[in-house]
C-alpha positions in Angstrom: 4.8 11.1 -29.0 4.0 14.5 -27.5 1.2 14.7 -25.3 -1.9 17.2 -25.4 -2.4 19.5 -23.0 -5.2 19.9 -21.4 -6.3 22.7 -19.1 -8.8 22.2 -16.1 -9.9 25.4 -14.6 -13.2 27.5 -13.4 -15.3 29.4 -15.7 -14.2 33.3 -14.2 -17.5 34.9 -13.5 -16.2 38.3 -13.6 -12.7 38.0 -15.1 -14.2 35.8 -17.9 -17.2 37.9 -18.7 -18.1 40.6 -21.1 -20.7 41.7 -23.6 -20.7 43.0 -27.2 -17.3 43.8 -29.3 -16.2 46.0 -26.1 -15.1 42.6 -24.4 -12.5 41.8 -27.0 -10.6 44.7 -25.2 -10.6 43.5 -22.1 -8.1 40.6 -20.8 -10.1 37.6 -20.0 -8.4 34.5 -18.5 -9.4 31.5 -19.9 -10.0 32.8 -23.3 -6.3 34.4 -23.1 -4.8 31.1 -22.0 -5.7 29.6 -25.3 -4.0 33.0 -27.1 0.1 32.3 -26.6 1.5 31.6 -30.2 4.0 28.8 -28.0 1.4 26.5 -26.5 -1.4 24.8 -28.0 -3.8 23.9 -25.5 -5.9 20.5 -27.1 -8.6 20.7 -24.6 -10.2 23.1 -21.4 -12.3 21.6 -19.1 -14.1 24.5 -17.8 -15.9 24.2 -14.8 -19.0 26.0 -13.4 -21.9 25.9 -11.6 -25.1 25.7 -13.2 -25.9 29.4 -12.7 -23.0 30.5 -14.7 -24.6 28.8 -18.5 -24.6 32.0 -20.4 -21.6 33.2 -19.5 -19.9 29.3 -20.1 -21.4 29.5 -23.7 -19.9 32.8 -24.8 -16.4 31.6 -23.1 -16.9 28.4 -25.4 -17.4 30.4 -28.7 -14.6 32.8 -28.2 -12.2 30.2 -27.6 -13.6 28.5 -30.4 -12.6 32.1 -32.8 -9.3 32.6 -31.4 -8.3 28.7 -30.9 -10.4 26.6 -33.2 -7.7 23.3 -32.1 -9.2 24.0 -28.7 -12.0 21.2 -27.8 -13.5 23.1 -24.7 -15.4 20.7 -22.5 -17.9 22.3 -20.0 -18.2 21.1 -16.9 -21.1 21.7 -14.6 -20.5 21.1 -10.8 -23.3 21.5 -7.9 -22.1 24.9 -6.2 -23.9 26.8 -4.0 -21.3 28.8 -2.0 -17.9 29.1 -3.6 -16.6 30.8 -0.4 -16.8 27.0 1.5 -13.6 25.4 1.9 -15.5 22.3 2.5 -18.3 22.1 0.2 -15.4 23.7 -2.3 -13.0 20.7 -1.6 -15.7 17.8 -1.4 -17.2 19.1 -5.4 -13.8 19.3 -6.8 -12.7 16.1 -4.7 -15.1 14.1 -6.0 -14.4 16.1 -10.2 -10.8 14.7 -9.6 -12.0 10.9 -8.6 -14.4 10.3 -11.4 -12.7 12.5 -14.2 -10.7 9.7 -16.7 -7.3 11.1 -16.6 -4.2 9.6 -18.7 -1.0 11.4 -17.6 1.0 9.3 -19.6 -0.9 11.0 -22.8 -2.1 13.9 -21.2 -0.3 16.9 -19.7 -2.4 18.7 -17.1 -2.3 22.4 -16.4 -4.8 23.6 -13.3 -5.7 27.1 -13.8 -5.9 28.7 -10.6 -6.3 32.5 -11.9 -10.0 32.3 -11.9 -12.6 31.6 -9.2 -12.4 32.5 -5.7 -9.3 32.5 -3.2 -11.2 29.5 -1.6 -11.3 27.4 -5.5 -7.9 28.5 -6.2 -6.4 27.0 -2.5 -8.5 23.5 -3.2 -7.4 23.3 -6.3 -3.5 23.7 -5.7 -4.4 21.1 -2.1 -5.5 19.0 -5.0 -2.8 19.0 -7.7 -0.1 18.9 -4.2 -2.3 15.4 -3.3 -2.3 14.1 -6.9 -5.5 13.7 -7.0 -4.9 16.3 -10.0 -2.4 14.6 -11.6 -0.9 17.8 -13.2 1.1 21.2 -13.0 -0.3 24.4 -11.4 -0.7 27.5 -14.3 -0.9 31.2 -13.4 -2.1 33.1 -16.1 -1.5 37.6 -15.7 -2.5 40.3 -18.0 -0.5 42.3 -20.3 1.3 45.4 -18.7 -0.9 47.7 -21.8 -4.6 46.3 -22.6 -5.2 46.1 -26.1 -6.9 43.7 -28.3 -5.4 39.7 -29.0 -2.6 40.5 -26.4 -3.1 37.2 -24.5 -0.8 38.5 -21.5 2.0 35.5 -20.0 1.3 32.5 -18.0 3.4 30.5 -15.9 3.4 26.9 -14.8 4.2 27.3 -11.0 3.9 26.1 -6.9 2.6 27.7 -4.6 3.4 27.9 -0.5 -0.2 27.6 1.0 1.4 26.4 4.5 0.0 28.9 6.0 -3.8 27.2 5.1 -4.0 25.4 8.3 -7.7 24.4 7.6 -6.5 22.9 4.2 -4.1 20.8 5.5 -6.1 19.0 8.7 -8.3 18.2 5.4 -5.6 16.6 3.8 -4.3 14.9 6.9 -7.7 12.9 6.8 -7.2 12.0 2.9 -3.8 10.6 4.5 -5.8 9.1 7.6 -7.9 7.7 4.9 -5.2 6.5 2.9 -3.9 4.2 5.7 -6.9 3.0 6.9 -7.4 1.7 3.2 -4.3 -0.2 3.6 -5.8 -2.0 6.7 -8.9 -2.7 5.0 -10.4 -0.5 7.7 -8.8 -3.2 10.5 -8.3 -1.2 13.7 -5.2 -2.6 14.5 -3.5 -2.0 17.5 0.3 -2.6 17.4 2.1 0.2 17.5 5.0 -0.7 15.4 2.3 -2.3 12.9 0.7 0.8 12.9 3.8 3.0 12.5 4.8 0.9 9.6 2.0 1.0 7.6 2.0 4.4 8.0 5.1 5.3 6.4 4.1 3.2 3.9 1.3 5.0 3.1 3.6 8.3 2.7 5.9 6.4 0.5 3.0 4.8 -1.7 2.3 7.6 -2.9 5.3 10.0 -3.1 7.8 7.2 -4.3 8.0 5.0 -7.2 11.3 3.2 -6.1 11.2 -0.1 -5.5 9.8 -1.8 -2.0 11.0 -4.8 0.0 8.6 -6.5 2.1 9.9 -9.2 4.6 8.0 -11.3 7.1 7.2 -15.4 7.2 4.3 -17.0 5.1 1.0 -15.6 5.7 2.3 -12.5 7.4 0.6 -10.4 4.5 2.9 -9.4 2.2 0.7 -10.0 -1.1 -2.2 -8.6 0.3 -0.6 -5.1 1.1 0.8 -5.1 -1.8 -2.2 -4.9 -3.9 -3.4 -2.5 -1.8 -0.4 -0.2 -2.3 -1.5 -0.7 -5.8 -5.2 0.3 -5.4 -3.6 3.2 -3.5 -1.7 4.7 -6.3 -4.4 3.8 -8.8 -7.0 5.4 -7.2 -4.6 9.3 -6.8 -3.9 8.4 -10.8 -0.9 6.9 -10.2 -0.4 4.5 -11.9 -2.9 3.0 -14.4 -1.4 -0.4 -15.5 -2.1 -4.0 -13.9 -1.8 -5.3 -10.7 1.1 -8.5 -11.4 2.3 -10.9 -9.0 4.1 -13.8 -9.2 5.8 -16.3 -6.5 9.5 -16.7 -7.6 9.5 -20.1 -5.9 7.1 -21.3 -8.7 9.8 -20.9 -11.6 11.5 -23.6 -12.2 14.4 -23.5 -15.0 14.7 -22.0 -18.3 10.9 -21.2 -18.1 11.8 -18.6 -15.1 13.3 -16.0 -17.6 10.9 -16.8 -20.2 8.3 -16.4 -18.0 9.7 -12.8 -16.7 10.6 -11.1 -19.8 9.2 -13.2 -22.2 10.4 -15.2 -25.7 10.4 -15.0 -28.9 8.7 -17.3 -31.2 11.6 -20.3 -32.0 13.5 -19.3 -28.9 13.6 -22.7 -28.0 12.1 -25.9 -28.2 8.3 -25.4 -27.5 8.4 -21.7 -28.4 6.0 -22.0 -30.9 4.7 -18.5 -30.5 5.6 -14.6 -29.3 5.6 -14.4 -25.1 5.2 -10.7 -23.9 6.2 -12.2 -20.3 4.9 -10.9 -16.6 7.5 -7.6 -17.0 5.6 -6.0 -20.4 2.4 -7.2 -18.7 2.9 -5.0 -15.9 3.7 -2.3 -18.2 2.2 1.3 -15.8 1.3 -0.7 -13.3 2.8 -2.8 -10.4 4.7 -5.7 -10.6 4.7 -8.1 -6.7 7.6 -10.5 -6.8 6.9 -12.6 -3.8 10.3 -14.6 -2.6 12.2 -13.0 -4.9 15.2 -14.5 -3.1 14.1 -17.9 -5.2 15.4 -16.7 -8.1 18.5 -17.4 -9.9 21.3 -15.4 -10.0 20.7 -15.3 -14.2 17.4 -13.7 -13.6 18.3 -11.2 -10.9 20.9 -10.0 -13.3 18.4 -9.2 -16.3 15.9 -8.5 -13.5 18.1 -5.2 -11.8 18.4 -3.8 -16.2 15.0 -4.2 -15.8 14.4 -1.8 -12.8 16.9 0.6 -13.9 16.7 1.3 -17.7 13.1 0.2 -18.0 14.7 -2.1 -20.9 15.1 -5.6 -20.8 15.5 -8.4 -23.8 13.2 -10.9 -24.6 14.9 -14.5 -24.3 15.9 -15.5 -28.4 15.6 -11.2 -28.9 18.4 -9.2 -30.2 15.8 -6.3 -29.6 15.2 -4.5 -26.5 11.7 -3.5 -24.9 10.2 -1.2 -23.0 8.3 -2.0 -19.8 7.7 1.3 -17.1 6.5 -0.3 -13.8 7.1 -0.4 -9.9 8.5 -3.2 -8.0 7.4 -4.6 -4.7 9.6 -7.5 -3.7 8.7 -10.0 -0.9 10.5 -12.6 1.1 11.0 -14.7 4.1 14.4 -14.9 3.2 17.4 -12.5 4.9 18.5 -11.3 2.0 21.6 -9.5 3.3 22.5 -13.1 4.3 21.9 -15.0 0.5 24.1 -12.0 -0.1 26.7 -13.4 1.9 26.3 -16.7 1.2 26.7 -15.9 -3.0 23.1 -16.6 -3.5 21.5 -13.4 -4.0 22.9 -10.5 -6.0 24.6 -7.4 -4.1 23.6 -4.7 -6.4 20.1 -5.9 -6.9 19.8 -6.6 -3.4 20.8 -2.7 -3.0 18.7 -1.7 -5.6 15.7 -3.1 -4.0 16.7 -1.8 -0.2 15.6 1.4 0.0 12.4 0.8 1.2 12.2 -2.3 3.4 9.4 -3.4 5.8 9.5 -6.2 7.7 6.0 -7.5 8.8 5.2 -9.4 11.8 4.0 -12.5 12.1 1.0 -13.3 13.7 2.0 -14.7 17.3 4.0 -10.8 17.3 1.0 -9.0 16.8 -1.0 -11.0 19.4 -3.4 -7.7 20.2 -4.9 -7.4 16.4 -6.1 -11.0 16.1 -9.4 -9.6 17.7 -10.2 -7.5 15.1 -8.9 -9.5 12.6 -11.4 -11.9 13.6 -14.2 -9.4 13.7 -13.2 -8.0 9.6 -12.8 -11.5 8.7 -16.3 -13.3 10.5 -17.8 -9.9 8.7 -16.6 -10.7 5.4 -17.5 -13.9 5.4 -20.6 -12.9 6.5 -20.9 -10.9 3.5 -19.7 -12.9 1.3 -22.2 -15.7 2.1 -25.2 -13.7 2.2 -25.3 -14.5 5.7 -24.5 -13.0 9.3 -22.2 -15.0 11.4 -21.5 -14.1 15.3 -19.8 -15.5 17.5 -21.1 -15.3 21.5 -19.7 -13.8 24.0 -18.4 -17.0 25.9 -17.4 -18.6 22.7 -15.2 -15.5 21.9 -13.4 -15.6 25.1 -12.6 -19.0 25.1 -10.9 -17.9 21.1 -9.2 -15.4 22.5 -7.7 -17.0 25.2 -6.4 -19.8 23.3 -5.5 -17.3 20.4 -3.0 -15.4 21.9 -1.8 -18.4 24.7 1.9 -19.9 24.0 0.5 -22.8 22.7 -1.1 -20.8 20.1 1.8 -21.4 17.1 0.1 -19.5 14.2 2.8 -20.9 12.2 1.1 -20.2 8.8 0.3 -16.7 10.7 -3.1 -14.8 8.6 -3.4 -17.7 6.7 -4.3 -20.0 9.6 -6.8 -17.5 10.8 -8.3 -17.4 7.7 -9.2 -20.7 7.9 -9.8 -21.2 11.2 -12.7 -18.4 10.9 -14.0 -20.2 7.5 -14.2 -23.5 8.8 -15.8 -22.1 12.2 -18.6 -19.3 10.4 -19.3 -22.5 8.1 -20.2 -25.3 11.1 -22.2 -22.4 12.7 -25.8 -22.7 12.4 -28.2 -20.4 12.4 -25.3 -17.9 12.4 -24.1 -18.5 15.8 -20.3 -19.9 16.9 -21.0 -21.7 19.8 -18.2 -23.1 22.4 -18.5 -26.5 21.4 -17.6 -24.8 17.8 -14.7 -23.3 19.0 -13.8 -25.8 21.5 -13.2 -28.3 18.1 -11.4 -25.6 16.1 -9.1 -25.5 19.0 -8.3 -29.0 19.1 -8.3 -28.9 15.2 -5.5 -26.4 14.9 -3.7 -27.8 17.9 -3.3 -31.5 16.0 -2.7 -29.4 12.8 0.1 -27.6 14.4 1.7 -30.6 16.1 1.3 -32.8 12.2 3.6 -30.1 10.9 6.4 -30.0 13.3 9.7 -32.1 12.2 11.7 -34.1 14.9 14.3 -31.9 16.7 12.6 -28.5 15.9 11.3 -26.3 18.3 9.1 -23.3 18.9 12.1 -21.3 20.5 15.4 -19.5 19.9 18.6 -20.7 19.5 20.5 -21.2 23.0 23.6 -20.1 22.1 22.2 -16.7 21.4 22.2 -16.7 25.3 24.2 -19.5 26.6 27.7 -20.7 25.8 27.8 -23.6 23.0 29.6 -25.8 25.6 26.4 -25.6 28.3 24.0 -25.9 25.6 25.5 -29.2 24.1 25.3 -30.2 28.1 22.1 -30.2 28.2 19.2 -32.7 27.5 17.2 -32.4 24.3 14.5 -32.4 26.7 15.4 -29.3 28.9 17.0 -27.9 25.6 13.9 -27.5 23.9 12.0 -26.7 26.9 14.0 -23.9 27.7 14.5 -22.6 24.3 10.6 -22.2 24.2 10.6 -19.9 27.6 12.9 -17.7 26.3 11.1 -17.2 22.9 7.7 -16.4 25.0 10.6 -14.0 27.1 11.2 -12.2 24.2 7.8 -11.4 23.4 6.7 -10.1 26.7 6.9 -6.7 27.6 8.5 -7.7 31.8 9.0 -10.4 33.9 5.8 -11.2 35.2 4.1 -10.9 31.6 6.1 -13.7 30.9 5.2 -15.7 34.3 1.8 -14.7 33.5 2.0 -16.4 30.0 4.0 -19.9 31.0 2.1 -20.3 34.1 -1.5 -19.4 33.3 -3.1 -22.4 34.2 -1.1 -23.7 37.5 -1.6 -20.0 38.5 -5.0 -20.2 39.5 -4.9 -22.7 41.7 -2.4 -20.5 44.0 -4.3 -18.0 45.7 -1.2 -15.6 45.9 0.9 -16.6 42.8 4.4 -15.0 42.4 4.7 -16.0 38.6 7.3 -13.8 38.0 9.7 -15.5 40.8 8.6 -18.5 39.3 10.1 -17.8 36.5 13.1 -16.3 37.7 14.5 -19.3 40.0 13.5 -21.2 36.4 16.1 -19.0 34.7 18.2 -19.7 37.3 18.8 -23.2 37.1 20.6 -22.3 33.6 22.9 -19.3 34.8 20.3 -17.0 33.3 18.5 -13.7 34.3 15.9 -11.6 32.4 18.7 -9.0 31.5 20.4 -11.6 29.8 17.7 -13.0 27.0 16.0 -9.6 26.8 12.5 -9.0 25.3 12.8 -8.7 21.4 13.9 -5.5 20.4 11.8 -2.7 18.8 
């Protein structure tokens, strides 16, 4: 179906005007635009200020002579000097996040012929942004005046690099944009902070597919339903928000439930499925541990991505379903594809862009404000505010980022850990006796989950021959195994020593933790060279 076009552009207060059968001679902009014998423009949304009324309802019965198909829509904005980039950018700003666009039955021309140089350059910043979801249109008088010639137009970019001012405006739209991501969480890992950065970028210049990799509880749903919220709110995309945990699907219903059935398809069937894909028809679809799928689904799965076409299961007829993928996992994927349990191709489909959050115990610096954004939306939530003192946060802190801090369902366990403390507080306050019984509390939790044999480390033989690890007891195995996984998280030598040793430490009243540490290496052949800190 073709779409309408539809013109936004400013009312031209001298370009536009004219009085009396005299201004039929004269080439006027907007009324021109709606002139060409090639286009038919459905509807103009013609913006002005409310000074410009007369002028707005002469332009709208002209247009109405020469165009009668031509809805024209005025639009009155509160202007008071058009010459101010940033009154100029904050009235059309907030025009392009209220005004109901639908690109996928609307084509958008901006009309940047009339109104001043300043309107014109916000306008394009705009459209380049997407917040205009549309093309640029130049309109230019004939070479000879003379009455009905409309002159040529032409759908163009423009090069306004040179608009310094501009762009440090749309640098914070992007600030903006990645702060949104956070939830407004001032994190403060730098390679957290990088990533979701580029993220941001790719959000909203990309509709390829995105991989996002990290344990349990690392965040992987809740970014990517704000990716989504993202590219809604820049008019995007304008579809649902559809997620779905692969590890939920269980047998024939997984492709059922994916792409849907047809009534009779099999036993049970008893009516039409449409199925998660066509649900998530212009929107996004979030398949979290997509490496739980069968190798049957991935197949129909990567048809899916690439033609937009899929078939129903018990269908001999194709449909249509347009909408972007964000994968998740706590799976290696490159190693299922090794090991025969995950497709190649769709494994390189979905590859392009892949981000591979932290857990929590990696991103020991942004628990703090996670714990602030979390006691303040719980505080909100529950109509009530909910500190914590300052002794009682200390003592959290402390044992929040300490070794013996496992985090092992990462976010999740501090989600829980800040309900269960905000709900015992009374009055509103977290006391230490609170958080002294949280501790313990996630400390027994913790230890309940751990299986026989595991451990909180690395695998020796990452560092160590196989023959001196299987010499070892299980005992000095494990405890060694643990000291080079804190290692590997610490930035030096005496980081480390400060970590493994923090309580003995004080009662030395010149400790050497990092020599400590070193003669403990020692006793296994090993030096700090050797198991390294993780690597960036």
């Amino acid at each position: 179906m073709k779409k309408r076009t539809v013109v936004i552009g400013f009312v031209g207060t001298k370009l536009d005007s004219g009085k009396g059968s005299g201004r039929w001679e004269k080439w006027r902009p907007s009324i021109a635009l709606t002139q060409h014998d090639d286009v038919v423009i459905d509807r103009f949304e013609l913006i002005h200020d409310a000074s410009a009324q007369s002028l707005v309802e002469q332009v709208v019965e002209d247009i109405a002579g020469v165009s009668p198909e031509t809805q024209v829509v005025p639009r009155t904005i509160r202007l008071q000097n058009a010459w101010d980039f940033e009154e100029v950018y904050a009235a059309l700003f907030d025009f392009a996040k209220t005004y109901p666009f639908e690109p996928e039955e609307e084509d958008y021309w901006i009309h940047i012929t009339t109104g001043t140089h300043v309107v014109q350059i916000c306008m394009f910043l705009l459209t380049e942004a997407r917040f205009f979801p549309g093309r640029l249109v130049q309109t230019s008088p004939p070479r000879r005046q003379g009455p009905g010639e409309p002159g040529t137009y032409a759908l163009i970019d423009l090069d306004l690099s040179r608009y310094d001012q501009i762009a440090q405006r749309f640098s914070r739209e992007q600030v903006e944009g990645v702060a949104f991501l956070k939830s407004g969480i001032a994190t403060r890992n730098a390679r957290f902070n990088a990533m979701i950065d580029e993220i941001e970028r790719v959000a909203i210049k990309s509709r390829a597919p995105m991989l996002l990799m990290g344990p349990t509880g690392a965040g992987k749903s809740f970014l990517a339903r704000r990716v989504y919220e993202l590219k809604k709110a820049r008019h995007q995309i304008d579809g649902k928000f559809i997620e779905l945990n692969c590890a939920t699907l269980r047998g024939d219903g997984a492709a059922s439930t994916l792409f849907g059935h047809t009534k009779g398809a099999f036993t049970g069937a008893a009516s039409d499925r449409p199925g998660l894909l066509r649900s998530a028809h212009r929107g996004l679809l979030f398949l979290d541990e997509i490496g739980e799928l069968g190798l049957d689904e991935q197949a129909m799965l990567l048809k899916a991505i690439e033609d937009k076409r899929f078939l129903p299961v018990g269908s001999d007829n194709e449909v249509q379903s347009d909408f972007q993928l964000i994968a998740g996992t706590n799976r290696d994927l490159a190693q299922e594809v090794v090991a025969g349990r995950f497709r190649e191709d769709l494994h390189a489909r979905i590859n392009l862009w892949t981000y591979v959050l932290p857990g929590l115990r990696e991103r020991a610096e942004d628990i703090e404000p996670n714990l602030g954004y979390l006691l303040a939306q719980f505080s909100e939530e529950n109509g009530q505010m909910v500190r914590m003192n300052r002794e009682a946060r200390e003592r959290y802190m402390k044992f929040a980022g300490s070794p013996s801090a496992l985090w092992t369902g990462n976010f999740r366990d501090l989600l829980a850990s800040v309900t269960r403390m905000a709900t015992l507080a009374d009055g509103g306050g977290i006391t230490e006796a609170i958080v002294d019984h949280e501790i313990r509390r996630l400390q027994s939790q913790w230890q309940r989950m751990a299986r026989p044999g595991d451990t909180e480390g690395v695998r020796l033989a990452e560092v160590m021959a196989q023959e001196e690890v299987d010499g070892l007891d299980l005992f000095d195995a494990m405890q060694l195994s643990s000291v080079i996984a804190v290692c590997r998280q610490s930035k030096s030598l005496s980081e480390a020593g400060r970590k493994l040793f923090g309580v003995s430490r004080e009662a030395k009243s010149r400790p050497n933790d990092a020599d400590r540490l070193k003669k403990y290496l020692a006793r296994f052949g090993l030096a700090w060279d050797q198991i390294g800190s993780t690597p960036n």
